[in-house]
N, CA, C and O atoms as a DFTB+ gen file, in Angstrom:
468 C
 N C O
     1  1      95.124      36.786      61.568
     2  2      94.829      35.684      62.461
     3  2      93.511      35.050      62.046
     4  3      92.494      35.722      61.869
     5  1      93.574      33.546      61.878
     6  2      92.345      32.893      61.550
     7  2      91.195      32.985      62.875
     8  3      91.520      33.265      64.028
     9  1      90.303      32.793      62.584
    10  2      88.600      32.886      63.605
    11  2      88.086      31.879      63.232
    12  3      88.042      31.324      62.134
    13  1      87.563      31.580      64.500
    14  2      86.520      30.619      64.499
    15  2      85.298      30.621      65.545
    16  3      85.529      30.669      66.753
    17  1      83.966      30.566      65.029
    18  2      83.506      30.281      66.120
    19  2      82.621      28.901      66.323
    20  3      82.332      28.164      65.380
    21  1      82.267      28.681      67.574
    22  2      81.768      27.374      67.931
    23  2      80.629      27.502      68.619
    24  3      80.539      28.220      69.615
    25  1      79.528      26.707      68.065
    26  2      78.176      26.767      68.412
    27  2      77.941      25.483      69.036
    28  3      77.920      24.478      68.325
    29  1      77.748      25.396      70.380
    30  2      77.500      24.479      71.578
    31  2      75.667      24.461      71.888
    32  3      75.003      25.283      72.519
    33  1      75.242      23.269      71.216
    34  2      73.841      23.249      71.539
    35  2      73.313      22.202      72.292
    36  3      72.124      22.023      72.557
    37  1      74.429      21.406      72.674
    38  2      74.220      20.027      73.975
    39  2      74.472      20.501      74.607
    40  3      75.075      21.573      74.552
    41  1      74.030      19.757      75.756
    42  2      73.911      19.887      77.064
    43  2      75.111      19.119      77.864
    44  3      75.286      18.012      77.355
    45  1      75.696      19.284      78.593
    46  2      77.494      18.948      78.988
    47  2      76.952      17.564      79.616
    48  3      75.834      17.396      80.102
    49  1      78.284      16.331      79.471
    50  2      78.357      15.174      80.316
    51  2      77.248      14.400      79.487
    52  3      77.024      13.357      80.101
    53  1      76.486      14.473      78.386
    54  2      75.828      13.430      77.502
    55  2      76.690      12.628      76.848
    56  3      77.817      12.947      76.467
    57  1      76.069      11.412      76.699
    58  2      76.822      10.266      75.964
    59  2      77.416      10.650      74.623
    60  3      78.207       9.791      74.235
    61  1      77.278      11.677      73.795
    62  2      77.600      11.912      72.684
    63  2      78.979      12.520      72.740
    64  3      79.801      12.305      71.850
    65  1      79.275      13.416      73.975
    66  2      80.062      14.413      74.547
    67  2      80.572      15.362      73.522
    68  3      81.754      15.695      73.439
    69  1      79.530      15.816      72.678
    70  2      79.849      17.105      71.957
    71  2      80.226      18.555      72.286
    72  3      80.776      19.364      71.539
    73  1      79.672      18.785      74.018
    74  2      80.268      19.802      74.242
    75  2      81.583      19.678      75.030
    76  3      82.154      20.696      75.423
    77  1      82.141      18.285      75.302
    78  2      83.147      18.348      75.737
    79  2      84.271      18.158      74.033
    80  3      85.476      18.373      73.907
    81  1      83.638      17.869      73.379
    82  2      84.766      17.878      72.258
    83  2      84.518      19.602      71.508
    84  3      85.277      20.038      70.643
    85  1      83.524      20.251      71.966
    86  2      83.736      21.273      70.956
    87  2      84.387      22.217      72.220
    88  3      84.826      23.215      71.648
    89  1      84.545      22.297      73.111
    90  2      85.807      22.703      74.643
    91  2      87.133      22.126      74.383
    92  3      88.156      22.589      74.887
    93  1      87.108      21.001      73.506
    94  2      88.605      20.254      72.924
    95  2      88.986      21.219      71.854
    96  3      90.127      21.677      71.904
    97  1      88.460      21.465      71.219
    98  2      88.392      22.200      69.637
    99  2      88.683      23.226      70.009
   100  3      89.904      23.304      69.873
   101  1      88.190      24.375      70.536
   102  2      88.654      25.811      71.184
   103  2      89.656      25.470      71.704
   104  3      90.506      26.315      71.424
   105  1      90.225      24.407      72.552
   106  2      91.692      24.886      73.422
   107  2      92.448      24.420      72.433
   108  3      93.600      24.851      72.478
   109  1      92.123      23.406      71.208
   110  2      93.676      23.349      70.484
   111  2      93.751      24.856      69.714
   112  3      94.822      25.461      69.743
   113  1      92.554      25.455      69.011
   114  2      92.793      26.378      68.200
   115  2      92.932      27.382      68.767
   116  3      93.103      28.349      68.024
   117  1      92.932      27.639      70.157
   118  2      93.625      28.447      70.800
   119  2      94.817      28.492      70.598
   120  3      95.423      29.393      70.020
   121  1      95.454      27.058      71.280
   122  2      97.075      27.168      71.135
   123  2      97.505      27.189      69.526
   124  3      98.700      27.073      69.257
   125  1      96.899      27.281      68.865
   126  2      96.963      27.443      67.436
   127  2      97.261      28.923      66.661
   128  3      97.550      29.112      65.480
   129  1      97.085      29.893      67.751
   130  2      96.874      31.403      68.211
   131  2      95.493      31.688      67.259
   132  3      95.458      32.822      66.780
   133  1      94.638      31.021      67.010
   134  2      93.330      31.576      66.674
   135  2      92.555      32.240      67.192
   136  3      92.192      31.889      68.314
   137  1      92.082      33.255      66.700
   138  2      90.670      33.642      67.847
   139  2      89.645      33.165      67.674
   140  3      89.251      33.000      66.519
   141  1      88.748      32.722      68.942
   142  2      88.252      31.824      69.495
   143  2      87.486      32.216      69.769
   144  3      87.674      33.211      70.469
   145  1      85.950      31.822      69.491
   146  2      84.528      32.557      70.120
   147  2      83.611      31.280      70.176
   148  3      83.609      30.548      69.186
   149  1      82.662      30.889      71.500
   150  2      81.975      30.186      71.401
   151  2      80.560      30.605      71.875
   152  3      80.253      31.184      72.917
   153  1      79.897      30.242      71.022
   154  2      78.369      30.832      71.580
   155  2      77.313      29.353      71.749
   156  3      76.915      28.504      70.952
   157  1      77.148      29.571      73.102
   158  2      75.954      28.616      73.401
   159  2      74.644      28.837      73.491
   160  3      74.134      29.811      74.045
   161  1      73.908      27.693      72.801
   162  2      72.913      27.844      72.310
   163  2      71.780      26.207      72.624
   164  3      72.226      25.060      72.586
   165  1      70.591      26.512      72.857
   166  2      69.403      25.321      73.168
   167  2      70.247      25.071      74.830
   168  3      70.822      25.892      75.544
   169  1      70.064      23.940      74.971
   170  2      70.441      23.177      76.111
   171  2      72.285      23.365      76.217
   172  3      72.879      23.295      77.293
   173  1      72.744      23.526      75.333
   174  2      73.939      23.855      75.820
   175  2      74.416      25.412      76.030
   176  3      75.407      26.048      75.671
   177  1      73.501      25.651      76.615
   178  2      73.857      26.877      77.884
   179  2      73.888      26.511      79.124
   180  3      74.104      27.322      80.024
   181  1      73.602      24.801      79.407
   182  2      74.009      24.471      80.608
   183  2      75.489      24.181      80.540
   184  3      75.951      23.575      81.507
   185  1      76.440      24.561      79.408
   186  2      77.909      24.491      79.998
   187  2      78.471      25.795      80.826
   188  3      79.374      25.965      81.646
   189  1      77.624      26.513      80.290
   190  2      77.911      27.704      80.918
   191  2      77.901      27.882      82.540
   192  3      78.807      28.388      83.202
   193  1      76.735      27.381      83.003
   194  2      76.659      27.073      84.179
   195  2      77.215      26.846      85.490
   196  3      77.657      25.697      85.514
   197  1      77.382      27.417      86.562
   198  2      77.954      27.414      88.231
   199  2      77.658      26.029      88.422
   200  3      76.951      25.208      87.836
   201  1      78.505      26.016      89.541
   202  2      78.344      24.412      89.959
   203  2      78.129      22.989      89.685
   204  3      77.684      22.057      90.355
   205  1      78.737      23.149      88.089
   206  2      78.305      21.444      87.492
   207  2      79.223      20.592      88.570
   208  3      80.250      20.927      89.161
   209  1      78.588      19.562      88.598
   210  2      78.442      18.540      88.940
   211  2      79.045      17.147      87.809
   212  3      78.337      16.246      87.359
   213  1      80.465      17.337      87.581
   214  2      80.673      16.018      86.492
   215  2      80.255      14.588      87.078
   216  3      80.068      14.292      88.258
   217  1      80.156      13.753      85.898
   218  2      80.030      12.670      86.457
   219  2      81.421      11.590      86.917
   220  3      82.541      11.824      86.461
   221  1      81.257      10.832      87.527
   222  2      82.858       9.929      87.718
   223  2      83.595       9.878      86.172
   224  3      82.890       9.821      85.165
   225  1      84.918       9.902      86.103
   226  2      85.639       9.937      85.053
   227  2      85.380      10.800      83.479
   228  3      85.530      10.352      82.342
   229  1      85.035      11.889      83.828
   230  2      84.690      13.239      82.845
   231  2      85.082      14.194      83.512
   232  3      85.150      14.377      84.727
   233  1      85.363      14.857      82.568
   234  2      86.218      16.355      82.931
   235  2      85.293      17.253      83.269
   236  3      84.209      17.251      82.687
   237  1      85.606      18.239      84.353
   238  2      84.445      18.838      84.849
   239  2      84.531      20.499      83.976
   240  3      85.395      21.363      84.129
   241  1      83.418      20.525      83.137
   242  2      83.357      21.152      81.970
   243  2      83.874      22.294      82.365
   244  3      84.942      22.718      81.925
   245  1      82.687      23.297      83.808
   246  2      82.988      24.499      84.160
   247  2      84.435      24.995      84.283
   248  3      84.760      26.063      83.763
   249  1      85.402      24.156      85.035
   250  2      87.003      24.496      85.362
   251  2      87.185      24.848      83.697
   252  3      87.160      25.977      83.207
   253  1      87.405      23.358      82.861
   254  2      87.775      23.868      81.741
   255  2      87.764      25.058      80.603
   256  3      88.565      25.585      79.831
   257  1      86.016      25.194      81.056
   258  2      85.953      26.462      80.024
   259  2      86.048      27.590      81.084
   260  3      85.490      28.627      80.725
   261  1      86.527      27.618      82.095
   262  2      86.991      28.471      83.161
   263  2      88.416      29.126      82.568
   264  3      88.843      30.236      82.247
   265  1      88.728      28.193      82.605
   266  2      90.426      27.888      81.941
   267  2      90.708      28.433      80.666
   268  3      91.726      29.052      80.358
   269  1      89.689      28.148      79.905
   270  2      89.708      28.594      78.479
   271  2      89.426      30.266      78.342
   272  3      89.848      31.024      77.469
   273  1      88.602      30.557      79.461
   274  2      88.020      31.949      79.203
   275  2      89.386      32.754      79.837
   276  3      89.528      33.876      79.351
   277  1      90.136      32.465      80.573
   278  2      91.237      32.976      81.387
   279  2      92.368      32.639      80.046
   280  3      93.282      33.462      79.996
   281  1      92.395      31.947      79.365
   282  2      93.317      32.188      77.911
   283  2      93.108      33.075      76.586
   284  3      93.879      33.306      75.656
   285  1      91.566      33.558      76.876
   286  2      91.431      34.368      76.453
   287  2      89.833      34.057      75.408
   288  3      89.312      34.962      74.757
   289  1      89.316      32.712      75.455
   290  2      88.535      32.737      74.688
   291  2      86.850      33.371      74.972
   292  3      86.436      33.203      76.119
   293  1      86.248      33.819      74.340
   294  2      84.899      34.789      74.457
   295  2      84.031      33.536      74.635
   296  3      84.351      32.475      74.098
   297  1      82.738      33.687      75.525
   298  2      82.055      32.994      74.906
   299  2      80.331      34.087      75.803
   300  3      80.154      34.694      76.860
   301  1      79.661      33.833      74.824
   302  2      77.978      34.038      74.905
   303  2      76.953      33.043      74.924
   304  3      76.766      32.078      74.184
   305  1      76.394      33.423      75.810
   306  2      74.838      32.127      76.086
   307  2      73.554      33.048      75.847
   308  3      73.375      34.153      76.359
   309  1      72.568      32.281      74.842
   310  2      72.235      32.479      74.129
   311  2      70.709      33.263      74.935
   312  3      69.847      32.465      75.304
   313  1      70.473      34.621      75.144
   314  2      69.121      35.194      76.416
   315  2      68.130      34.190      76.025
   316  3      67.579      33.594      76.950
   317  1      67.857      33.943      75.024
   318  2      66.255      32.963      75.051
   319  2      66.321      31.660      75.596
   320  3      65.506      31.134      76.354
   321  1      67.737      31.025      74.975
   322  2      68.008      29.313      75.633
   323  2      67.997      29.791      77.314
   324  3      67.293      29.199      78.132
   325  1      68.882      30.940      77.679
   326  2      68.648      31.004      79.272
   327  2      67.947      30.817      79.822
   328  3      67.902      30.033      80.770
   329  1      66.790      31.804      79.200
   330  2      65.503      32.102      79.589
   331  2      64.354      30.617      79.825
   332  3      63.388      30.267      80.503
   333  1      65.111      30.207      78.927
   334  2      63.799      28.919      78.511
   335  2      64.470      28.009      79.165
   336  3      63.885      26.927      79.130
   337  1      65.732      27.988      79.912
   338  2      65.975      26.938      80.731
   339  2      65.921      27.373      82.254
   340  3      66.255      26.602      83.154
   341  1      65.561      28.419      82.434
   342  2      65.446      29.387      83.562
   343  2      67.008      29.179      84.162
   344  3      67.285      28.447      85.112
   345  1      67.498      29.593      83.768
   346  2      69.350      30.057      84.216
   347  2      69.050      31.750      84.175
   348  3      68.702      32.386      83.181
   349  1      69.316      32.339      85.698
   350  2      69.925      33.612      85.238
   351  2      71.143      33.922      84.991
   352  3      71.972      33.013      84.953
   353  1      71.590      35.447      84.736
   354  2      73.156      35.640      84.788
   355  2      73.495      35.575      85.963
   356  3      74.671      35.370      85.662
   357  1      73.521      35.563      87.333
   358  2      73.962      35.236      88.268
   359  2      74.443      33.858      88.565
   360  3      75.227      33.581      89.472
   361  1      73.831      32.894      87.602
   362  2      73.983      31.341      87.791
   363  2      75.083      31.174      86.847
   364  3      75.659      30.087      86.872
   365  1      75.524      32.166      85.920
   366  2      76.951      31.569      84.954
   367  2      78.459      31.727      85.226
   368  3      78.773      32.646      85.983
   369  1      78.939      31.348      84.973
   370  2      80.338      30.977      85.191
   371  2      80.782      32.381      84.723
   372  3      80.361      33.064      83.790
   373  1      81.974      32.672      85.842
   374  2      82.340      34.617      85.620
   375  2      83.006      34.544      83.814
   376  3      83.906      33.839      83.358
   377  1      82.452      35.196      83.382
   378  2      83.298      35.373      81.854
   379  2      82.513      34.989      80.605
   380  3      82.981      35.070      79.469
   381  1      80.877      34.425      80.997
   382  2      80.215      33.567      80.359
   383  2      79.053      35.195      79.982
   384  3      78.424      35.826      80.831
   385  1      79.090      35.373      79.028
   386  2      78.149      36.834      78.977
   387  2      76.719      36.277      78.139
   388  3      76.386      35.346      77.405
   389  1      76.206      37.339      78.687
   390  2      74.379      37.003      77.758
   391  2      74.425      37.193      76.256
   392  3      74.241      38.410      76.218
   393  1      74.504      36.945      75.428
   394  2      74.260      37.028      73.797
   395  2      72.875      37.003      72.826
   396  3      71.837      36.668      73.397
   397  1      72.822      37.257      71.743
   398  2      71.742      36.875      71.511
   399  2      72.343      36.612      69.427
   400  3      73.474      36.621      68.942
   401  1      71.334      36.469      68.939
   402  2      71.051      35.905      67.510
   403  2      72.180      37.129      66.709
   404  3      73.119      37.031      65.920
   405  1      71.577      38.120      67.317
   406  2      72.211      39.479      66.171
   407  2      73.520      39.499      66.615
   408  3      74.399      39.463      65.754
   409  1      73.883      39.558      67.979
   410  2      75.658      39.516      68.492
   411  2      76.253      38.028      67.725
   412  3      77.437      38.098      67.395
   413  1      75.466      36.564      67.385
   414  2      76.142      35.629      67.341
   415  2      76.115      36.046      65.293
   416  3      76.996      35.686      64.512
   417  1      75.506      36.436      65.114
   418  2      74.949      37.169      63.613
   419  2      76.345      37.972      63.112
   420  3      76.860      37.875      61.998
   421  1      76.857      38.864      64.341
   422  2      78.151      39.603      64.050
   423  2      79.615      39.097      64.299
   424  3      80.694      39.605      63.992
   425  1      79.208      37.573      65.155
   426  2      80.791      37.119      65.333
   427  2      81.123      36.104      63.874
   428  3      82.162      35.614      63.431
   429  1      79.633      36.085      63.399
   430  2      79.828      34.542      62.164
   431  2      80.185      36.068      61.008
   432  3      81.149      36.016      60.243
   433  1      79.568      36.909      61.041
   434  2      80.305      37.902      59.527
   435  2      81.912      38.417      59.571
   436  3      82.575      39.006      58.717
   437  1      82.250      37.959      60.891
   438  2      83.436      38.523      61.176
   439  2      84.309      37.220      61.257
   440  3      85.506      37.480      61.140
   441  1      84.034      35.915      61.422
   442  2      84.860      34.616      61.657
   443  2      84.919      34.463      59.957
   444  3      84.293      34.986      59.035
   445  1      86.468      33.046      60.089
   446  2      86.354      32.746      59.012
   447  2      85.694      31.258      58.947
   448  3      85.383      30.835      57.833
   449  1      85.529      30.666      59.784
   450  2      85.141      29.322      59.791
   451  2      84.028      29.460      61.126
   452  3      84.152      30.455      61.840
   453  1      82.830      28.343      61.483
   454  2      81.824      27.976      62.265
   455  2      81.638      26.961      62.166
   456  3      81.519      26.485      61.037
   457  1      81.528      26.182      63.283
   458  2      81.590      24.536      63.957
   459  2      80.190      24.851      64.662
   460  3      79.812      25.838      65.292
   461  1      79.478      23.498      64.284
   462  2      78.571      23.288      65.431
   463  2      78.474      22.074      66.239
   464  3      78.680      20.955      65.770
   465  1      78.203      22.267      67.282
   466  2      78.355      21.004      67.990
   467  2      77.285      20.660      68.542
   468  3      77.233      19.612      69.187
């Protein structure tokens, strides 16, 4: 089975909408039967996040990668971006685990491909 993982370093609902296209990217290569790992990192550990708030006509990130984690995909937020955005683990979305450099260090020696977004 092919791997991939995806490195989310925006912040959700920006004009660029990179973390809503790299949440596009995991659910096709999901249904693709890939395994699927996304690790967030800088400011995009606010996808991770309880209670977003989308804006009118955007997909409201949390359900989705709610959705995604209930299909099976992993994902880690990054302890220092947490830290430095003051998010605890109590504030993340159930399924969203703490990670760090050396865990995201062991999913890239073990993937065959890495996207950043």
């Amino acid at each position: 089975m092919s791997s991939v993982i995806i490195v989310i370093q925006n912040a959700p609902y920006k004009t660029n909408n990179k973390a809503w296209h790299a949440l596009r990217f995991a659910c096709a290569a999901l249904t693709e039967d890939m395994d699927v790992r996304v690790h967030l990192l800088d400011d995009g550990v606010e996808v991770g996040r309880r209670n977003q708030q989308a804006p009118d006509g955007m997909v409201n990130l949390e359900v989705f990668i709610s959705e995604l984690i209930d299909c099976g995909l992993e994902v880690r937020a990054c302890g220092m971006a947490l830290d430095g955005c003051a998010i605890d683990e109590a504030s993340m979305i159930e399924g969203v685990e703490r990670g760090s450099m050396k865990a995201l260090s062991s999913w890239v020696k073990d993937s065959d491909k890495v996207m950043v977004f």
